[in-house]
VMD Tcl script that draws the C-alpha trace (Angstrom):
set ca {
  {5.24 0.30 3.37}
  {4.76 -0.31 -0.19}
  {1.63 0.28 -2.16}
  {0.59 -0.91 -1.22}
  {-5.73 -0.75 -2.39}
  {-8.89 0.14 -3.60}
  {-11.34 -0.03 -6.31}
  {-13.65 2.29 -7.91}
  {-16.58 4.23 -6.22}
  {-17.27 5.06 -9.72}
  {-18.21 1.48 -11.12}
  {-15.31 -1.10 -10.36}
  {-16.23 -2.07 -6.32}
  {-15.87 -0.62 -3.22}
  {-17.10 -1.59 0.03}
  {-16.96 0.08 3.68}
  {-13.42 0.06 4.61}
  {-11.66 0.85 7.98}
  {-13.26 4.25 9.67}
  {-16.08 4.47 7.16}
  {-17.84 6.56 9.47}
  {-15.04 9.31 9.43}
  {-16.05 12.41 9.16}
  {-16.27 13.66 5.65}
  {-13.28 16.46 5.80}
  {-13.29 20.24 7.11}
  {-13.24 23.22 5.40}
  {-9.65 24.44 4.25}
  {-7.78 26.66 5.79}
  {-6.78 27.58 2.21}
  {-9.09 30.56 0.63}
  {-7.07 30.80 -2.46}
  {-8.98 30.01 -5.94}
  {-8.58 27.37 -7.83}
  {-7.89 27.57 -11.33}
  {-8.78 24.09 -12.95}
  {-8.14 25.70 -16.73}
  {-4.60 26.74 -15.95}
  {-2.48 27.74 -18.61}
  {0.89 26.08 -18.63}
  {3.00 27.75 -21.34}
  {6.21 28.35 -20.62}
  {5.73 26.71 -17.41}
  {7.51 23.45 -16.21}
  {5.78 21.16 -13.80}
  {8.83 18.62 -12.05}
  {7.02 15.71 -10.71}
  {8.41 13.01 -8.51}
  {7.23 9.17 -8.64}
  {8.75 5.58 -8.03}
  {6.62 3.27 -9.99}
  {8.69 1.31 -12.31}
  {7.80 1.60 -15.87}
  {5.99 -2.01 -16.97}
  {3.42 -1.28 -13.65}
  {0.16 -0.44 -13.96}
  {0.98 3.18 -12.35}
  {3.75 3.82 -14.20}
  {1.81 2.97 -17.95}
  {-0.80 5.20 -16.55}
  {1.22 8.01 -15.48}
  {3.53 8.04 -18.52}
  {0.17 8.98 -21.06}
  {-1.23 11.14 -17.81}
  {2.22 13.08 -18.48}
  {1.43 13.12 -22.34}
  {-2.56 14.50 -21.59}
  {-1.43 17.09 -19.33}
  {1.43 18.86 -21.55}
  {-1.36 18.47 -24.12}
  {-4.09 20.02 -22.57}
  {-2.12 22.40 -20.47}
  {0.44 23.49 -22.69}
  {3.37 22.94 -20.07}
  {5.95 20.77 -19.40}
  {6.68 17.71 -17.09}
  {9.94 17.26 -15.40}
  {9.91 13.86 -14.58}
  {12.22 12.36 -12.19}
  {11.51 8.72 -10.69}
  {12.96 8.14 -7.23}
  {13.33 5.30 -5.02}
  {10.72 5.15 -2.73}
  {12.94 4.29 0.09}
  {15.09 7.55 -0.76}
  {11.58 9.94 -0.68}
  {10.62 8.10 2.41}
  {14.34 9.02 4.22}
  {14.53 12.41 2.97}
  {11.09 13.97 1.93}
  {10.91 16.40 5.04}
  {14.68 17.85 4.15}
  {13.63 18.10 0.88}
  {10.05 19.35 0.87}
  {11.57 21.80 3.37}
  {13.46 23.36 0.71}
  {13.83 24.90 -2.56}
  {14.36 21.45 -4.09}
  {10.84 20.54 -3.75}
  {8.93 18.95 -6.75}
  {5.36 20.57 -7.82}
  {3.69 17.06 -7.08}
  {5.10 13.49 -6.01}
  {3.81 10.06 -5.01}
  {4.17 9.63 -1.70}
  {3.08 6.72 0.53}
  {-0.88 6.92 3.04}
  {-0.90 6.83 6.59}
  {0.55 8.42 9.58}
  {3.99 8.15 9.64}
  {3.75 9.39 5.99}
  {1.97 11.71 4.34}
  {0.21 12.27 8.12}
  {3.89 12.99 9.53}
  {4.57 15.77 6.14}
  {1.19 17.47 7.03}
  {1.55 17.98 10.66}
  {4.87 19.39 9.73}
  {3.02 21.72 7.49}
  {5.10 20.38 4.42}
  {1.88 19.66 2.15}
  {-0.65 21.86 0.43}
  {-4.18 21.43 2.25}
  {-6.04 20.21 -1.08}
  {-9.82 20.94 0.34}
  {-10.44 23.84 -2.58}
  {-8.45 21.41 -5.04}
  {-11.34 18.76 -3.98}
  {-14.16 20.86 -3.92}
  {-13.42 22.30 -7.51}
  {-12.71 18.88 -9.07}
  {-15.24 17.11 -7.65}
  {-12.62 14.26 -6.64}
  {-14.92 13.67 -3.53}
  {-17.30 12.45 -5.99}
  {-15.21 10.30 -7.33}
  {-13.54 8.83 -4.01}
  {-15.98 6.46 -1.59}
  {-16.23 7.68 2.41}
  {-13.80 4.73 3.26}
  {-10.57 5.46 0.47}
  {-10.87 9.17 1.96}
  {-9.25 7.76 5.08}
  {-5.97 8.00 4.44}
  {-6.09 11.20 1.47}
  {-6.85 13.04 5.31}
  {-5.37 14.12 8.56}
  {-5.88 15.88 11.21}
  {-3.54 18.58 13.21}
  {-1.32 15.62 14.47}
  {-1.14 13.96 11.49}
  {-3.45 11.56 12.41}
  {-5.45 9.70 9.35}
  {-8.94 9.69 8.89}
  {-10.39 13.07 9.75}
  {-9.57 17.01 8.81}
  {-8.75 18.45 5.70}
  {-7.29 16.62 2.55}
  {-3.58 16.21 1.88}
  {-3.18 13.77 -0.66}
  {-5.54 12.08 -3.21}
  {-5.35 8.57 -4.33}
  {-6.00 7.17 -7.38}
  {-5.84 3.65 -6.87}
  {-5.84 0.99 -4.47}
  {-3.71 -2.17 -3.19}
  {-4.46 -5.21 -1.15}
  {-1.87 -8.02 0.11}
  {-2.53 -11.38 -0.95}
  {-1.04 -15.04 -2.03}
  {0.68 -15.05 -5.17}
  {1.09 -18.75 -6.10}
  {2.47 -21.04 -8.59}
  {0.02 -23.27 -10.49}
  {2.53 -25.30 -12.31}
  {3.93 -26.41 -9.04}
  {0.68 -26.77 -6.64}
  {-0.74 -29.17 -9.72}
  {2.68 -31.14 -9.63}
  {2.22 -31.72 -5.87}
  {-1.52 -32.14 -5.76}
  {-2.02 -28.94 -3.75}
  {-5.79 -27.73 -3.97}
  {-6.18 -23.54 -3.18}
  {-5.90 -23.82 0.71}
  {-9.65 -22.40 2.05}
  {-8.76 -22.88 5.51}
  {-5.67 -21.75 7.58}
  {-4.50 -25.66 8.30}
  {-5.03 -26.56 4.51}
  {-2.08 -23.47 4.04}
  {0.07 -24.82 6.75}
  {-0.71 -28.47 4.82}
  {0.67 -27.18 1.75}
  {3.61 -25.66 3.38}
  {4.25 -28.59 4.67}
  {4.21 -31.03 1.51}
  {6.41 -28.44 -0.38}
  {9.17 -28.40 2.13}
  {8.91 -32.80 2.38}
  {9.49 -31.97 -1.57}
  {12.60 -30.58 -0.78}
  {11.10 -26.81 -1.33}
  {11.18 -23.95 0.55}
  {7.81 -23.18 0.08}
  {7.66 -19.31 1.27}
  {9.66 -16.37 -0.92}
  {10.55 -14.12 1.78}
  {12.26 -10.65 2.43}
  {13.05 -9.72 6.34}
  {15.00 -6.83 5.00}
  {12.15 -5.16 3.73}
  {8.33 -5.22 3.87}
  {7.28 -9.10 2.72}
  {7.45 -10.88 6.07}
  {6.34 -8.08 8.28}
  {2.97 -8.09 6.04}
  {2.97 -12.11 6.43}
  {3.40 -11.33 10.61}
  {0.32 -8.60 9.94}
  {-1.99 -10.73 8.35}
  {-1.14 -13.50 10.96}
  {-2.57 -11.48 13.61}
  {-5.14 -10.36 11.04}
  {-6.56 -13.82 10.98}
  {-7.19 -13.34 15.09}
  {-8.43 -9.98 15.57}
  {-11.17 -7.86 15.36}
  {-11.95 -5.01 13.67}
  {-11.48 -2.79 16.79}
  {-7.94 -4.30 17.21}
  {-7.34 -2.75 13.57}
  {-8.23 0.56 14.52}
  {-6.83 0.72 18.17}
  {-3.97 0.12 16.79}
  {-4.01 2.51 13.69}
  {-5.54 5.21 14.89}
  {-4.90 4.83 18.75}
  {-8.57 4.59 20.25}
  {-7.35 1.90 22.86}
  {-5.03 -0.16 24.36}
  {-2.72 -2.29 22.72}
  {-1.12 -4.91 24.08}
  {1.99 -6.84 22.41}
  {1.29 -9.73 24.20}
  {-2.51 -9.90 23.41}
  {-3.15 -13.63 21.09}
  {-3.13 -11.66 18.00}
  {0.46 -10.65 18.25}
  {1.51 -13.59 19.83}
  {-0.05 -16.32 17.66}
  {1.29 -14.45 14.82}
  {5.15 -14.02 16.07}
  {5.36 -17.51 17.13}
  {3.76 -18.75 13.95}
  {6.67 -17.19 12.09}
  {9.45 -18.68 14.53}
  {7.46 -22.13 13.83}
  {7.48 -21.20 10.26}
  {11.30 -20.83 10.46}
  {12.11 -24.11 12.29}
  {10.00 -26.00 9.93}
  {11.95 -24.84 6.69}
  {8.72 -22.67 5.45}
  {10.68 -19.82 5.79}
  {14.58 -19.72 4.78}
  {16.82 -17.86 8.01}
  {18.54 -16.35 5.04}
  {15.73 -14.46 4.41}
  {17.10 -11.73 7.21}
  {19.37 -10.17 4.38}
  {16.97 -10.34 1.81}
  {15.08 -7.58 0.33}
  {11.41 -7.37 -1.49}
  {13.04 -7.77 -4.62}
  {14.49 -10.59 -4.15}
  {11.77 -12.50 -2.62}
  {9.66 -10.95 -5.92}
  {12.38 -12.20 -8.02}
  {12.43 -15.84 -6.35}
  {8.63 -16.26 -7.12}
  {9.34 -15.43 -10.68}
  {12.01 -17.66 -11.47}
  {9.83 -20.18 -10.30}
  {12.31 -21.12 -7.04}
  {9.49 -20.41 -4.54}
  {5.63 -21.82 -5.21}
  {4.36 -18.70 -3.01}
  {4.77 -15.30 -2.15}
  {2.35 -13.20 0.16}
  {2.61 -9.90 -0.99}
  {0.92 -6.93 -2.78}
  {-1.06 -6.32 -6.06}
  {1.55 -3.35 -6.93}
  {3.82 -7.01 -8.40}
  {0.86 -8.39 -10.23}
  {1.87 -6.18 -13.30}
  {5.31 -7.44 -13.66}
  {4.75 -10.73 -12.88}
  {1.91 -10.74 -15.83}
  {5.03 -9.39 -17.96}
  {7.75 -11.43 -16.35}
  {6.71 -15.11 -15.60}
  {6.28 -17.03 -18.87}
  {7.72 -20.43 -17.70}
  {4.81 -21.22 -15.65}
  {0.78 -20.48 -14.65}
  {0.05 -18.52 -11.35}
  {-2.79 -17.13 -9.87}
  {-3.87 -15.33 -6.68}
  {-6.39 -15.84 -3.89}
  {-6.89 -14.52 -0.42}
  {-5.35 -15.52 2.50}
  {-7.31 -18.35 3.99}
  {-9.13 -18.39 7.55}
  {-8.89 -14.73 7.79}
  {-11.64 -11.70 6.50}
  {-8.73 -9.59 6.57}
  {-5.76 -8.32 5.13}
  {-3.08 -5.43 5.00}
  {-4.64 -3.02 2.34}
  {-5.87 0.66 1.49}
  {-5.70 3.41 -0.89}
  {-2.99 2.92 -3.19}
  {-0.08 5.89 -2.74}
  {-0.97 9.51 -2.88}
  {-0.41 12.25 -4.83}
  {0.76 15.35 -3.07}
  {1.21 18.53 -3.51}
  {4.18 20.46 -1.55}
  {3.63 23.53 0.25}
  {6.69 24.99 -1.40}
  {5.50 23.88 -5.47}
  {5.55 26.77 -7.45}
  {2.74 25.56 -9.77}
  {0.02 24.28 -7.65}
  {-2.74 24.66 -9.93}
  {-0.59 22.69 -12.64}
  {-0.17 19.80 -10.35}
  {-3.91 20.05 -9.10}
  {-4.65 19.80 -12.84}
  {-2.32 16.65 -13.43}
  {-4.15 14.80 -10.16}
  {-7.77 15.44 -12.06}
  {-5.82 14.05 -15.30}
  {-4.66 11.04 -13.65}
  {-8.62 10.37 -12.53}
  {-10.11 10.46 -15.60}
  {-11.49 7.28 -17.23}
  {-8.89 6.87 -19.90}
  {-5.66 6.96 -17.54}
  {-8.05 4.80 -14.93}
  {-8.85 2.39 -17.65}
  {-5.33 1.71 -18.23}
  {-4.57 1.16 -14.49}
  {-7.03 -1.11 -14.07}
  {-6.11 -3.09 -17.30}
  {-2.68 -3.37 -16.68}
  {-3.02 -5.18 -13.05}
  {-3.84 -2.28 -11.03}
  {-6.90 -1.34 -9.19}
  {-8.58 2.12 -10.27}
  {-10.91 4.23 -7.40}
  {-12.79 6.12 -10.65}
  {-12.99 3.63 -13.80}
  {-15.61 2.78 -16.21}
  {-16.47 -1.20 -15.49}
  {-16.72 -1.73 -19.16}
  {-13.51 -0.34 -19.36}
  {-11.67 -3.58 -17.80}
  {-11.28 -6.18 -20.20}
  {-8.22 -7.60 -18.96}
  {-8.51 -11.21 -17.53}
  {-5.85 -10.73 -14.93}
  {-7.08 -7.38 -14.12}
  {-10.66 -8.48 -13.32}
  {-9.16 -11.32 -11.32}
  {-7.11 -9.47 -8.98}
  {-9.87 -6.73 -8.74}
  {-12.25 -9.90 -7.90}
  {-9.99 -10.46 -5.13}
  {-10.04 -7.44 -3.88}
  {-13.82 -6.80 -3.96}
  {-14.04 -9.95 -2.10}
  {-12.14 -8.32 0.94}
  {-13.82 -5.20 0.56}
  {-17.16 -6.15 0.85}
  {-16.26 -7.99 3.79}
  {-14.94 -4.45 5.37}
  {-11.42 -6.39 5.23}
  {-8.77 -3.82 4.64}
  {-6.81 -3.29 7.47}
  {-3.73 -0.78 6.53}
  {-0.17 -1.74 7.29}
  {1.86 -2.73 10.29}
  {4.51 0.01 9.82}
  {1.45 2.37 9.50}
  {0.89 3.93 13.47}
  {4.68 6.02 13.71}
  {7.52 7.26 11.40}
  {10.08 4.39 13.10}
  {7.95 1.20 13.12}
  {8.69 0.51 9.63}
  {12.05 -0.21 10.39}
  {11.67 -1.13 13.87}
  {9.45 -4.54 13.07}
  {11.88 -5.31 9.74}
  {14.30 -5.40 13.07}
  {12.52 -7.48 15.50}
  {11.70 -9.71 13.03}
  {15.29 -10.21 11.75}
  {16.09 -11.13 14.99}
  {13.39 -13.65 15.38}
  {14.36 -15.13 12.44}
  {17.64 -15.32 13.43}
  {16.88 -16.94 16.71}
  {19.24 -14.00 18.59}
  {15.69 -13.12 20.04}
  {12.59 -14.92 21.63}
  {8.68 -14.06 20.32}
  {8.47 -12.98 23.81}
  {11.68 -10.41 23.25}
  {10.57 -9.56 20.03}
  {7.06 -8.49 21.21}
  {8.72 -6.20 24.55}
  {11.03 -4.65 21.89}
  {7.94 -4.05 19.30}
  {5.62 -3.19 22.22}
  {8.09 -0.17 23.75}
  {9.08 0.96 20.07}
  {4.99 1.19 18.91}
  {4.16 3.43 22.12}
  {7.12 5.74 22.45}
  {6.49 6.50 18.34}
  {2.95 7.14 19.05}
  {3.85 9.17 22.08}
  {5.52 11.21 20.63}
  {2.72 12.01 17.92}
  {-0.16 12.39 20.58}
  {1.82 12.85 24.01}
}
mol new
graphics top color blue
foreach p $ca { graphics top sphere $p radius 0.5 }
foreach p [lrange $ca 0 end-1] q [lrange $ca 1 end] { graphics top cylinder $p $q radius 0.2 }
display resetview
């Protein structure tokens, strides 16, 4: 799943996230040296990415490019990709002599986890240890830059290094809330409330995407708002038992089939995709939109016809979020100390000062550095939730198929071609035969 979160360890905020108390990384298996002066001439680095160009990422990355050829003397290859065509095709292509030096690729398990086990990503321990990046990254965003032999997130050596974090929450149209006398909901039945007056307005209050990733955050954070923190990791990391039909899951299916019969939610959502949804909220069709901070950048450029603002979803102390993507270096690159090189550029305060000032959320910036209104908002937000240990990952997170599996079982729900009950069987089978087949 998208992007999706977390600020700075340097200076920005950072509280204990999800398996704080993992353990702080083993030594590499890697005994090669590190060069971090590497001379580049001559030398082309090819580097992979999907952040559009008006993010926060993609501002940052474009002078990171500019710093490196600068200081190294090489050259950058740069050639963005879809994230849903690296997510389909990275182990074919990492497998082969196609393979970038670095890329983006997206945290967890069925990720950059699945990639490692395979043994299709440079262990970056020595890259770490001569950088200093574990300096620079707080015990809890190291969670998901490590993973063990399986692939499992939180422990063994690194694989990937973040440089910024994401959180999920309500995107929401001022303009419209004032029209309608909406306060900020504070409590879960003030948000149902305000649902509720929008669609006797004759407005479907909810931008939604069943296609892709919106709604199966929305169905997260619904169970979010019942479950523990030992319910998170059971389920992430596969400590315990985890039942589909337990009242997180359920409350949170059979709020969205309740959401859909009331008109919060439009049934034509099941074709839709994020973008769309996105592009709803910005034309000002839809008064909210639950989704990540990766849009908060383009809807600070886009959406000029009206105010908006964010705040947290209400009744719950958590919410889908993590590191932001990782950087990652291929076992196949042919210029690993390049690309080690370009990750330590990307850290630095001036590239972190321009994340977090463009509507992204550094890990290593300079809070004097952040003089952006929005910025400082969202990043308010999101120290809010962290220092309420509130980041709880993604749904798709625990196996390489649930990603696609819930956008499934939720189309159907939406649809009404399957009960919350179905839905839940289908989700529970497809969750434990994807994480047998990652533990046995």
């Amino acid at each position: 799943m998208r992007k999706r979160n977390f600020a700075a360890a340097a200076g920005i905020v950072i509280g204990a996230l999800l398996l704080a108390g993992c353990s702080a990384g083993g030594a590499s298996s890697d005994d090669a040296k590190v060069n971090t002066d590497p001379d580049g001439k001559g030398k082309t680095l090819t580097l992979w990415h999907y952040e559009g160009a008006d993010s926060a990422m993609g501002k940052a990355w474009d002078e990171a490019i500019k710093e490196f050829e600068t200081e190294t003397g090489a050259k950058v290859k740069f050639e963005e990709k879809a994230f849903e065509a690296i997510r389909s095709t990275a182990s074919q292509v990492l497998n082969s002599d196609s393979a970038p030096d670095i890329l983006e690729y997206n945290k967890g398990n069925a990720t950059a986890g699945l990639l490692s086990s395979q043994g299709l990503l440079s262990n970056l321990d020595n890259a770490v240890k001569a950088y200093g990046w574990e300096d620079k990254l707080a015990s809890s965003l190291q969670t998901t830059a490590k993973y063990n032999e399986d692939g499992v997130m939180g422990s063994g050596h690194f694989y990937g290094i973040p440089n910024y974090g994401e959180f999920v929450d309500v995107y929401y149209n001022k303009d419209l809330f004032a029209k309608y006398d909406i306060a900020v909901p504070t409590t879960f039945e003030e948000f149902e409330a305000a649902l509720k007056t929008f669609k006797d307005a004759g407005i479907t209050p909810l931008a939604e995407s069943a296609a892709e990733y919106p709604l199966g955050q929305l169905w997260y954070q619904l169970a979010l708002s019942k479950a523990t923190r030992q319910w998170v990791t059971d389920y992430q990391t596969y400590t315990g038992t985890v039942d589909f039909h337990d009242e997180d899951f359920t409350f949170a299916t059979e709020t969205i089939q309740d959401w859909v019969d009331k008109g919060y939610i439009s049934k034509s959502s099941t074709g839709l995709k994020a973008e769309d949804a996105g592009v709803s909220f910005i034309k000002g069709d839809a008064p909210i939109f639950y989704s990540g901070s990766w849009w908060y950048g383009r809807f600070a450029t886009e959406i000029t016809s009206f105010d908006w603002s964010t705040f947290l979803f209400p009744g719950s102390d958590m919410a889908p979020g993590s590191s932001g993507n990782l950087w990652v270096v291929p076992e196949n690159s042919k210029n690993k100390d390049l690309a080690y090189k370009f990750i330590d550029i990307t850290m630095s305060p001036k590239i972190q000062a321009i994340i977090g000032n463009n509507g992204g959320i550094p890990v290593a910036a300079e809070e004097s550095d952040i003089t952006d209104a929005k910025s400082q908002e969202l990043i308010a937000n999101f120290t809010t939730l962290t220092d309420r240990d509130g980041l709880a990952f993604y749904p798709d997170w625990p196996t390489p198929t649930f990603y696609d599996q819930l956008n499934a079982g939720l189309q159907e729900l939406v649809n009404g071609t399957k009960s919350p009950d179905e839905v839940l069987d289908q989700l529970g089978t497809d969750y434990q035969d994807g994480v047998d087949d990652i533990v046995g």
